[in-house]
C-alpha positions in Angstrom: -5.7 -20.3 6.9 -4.4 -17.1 8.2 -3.1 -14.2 6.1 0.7 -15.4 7.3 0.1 -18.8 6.5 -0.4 -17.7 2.9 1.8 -15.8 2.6 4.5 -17.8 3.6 3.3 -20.4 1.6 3.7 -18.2 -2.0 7.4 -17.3 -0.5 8.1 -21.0 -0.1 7.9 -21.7 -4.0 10.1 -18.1 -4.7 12.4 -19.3 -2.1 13.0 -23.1 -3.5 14.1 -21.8 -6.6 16.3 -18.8 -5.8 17.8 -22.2 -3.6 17.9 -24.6 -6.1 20.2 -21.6 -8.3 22.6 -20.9 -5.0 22.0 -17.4 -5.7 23.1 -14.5 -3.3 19.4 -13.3 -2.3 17.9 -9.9 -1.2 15.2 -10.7 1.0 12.6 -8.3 2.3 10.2 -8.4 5.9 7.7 -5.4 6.3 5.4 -5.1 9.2 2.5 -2.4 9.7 5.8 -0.1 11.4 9.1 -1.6 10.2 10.9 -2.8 7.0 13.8 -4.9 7.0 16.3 -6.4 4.6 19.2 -8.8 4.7 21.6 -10.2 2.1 21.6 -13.7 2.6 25.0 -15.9 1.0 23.9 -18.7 -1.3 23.4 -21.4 1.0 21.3 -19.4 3.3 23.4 -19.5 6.4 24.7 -16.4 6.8 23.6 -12.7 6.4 26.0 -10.4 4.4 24.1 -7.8 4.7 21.2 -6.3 6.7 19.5 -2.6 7.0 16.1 -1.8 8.7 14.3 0.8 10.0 15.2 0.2 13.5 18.5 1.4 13.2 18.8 4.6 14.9 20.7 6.3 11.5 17.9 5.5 9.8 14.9 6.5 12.6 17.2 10.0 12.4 16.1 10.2 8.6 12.9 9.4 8.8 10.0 10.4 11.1 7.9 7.3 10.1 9.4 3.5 9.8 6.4 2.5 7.8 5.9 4.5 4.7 7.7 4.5 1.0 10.2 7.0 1.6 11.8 4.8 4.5 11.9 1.7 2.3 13.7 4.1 0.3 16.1 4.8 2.3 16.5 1.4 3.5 17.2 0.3 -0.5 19.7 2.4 -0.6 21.4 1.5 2.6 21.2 -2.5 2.0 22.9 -1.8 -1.7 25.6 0.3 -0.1 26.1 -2.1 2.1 26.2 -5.0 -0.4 28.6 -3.7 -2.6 30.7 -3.1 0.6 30.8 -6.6 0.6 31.5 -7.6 -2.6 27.9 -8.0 -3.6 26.8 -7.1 -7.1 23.6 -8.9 -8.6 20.9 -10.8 -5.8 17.9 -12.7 -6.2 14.8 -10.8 -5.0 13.2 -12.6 -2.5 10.1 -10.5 -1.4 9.1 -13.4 1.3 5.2 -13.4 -0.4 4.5 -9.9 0.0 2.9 -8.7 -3.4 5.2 -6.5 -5.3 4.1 -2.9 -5.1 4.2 0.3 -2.2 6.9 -0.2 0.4 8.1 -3.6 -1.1 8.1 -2.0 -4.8 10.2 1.2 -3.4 12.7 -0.8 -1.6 13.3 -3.0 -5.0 14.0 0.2 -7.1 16.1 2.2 -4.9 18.8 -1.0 -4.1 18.7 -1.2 -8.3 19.4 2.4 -8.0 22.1 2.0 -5.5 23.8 -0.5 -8.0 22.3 -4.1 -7.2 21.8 -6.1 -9.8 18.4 -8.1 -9.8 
């Protein structure tokens, strides 16, 4: 198995739960140069909410799409935008990645930004 494959397969158990709960979930996709994050409703059909590092606000920010302070600022953006829509508390869906650097940053600045999780 490939790094993906097992890492998809650790999200698959994280996932089946925060499913099983029908739970408003924060979910979180970083490549080597991007990281992205959606709000996704409690059946998982529809995104709420979505920020990344491709947006052009954000690339004006940050010089780098890849590092902690962008997943910062990313954080912050997806928890404004939340609460825009009425969101308050998410599950934490960090899709297998472990929890720590971009992942870890992301996490704390959305709490900061006033998600519940």
């Amino acid at each position: 198995m490939n790094k993906k494959v097992v890492r998809l397969r650790r999200a698959r158990k994280t996932r089946a739960k925060i499913a099983e709960l029908k739970a408003v979930r924060l979910t979180v996709f970083r490549s080597n140069s991007h990281i992205y994050a959606q709000v996704i409703d409690g059946c998982g059909s529809r995104v709420l909410a979505a920020a990344s590092t491709v947006e052009a606000d954000v690339r004006s920010q940050v010089a780098n799409g890849g590092n902690k302070a962008a997943a910062q600022v990313v954080g912050k953006l997806i928890a404004e935008r939340a609460k825009a829509a009425g969101i308050e508390s998410v599950a934490f869906d960090r899709a297998g990645f472990q929890y720590h650097g971009r992942v870890k940053a992301l996490a704390e600045a959305a709490r900061e930004g006033g998600l519940k999780f």
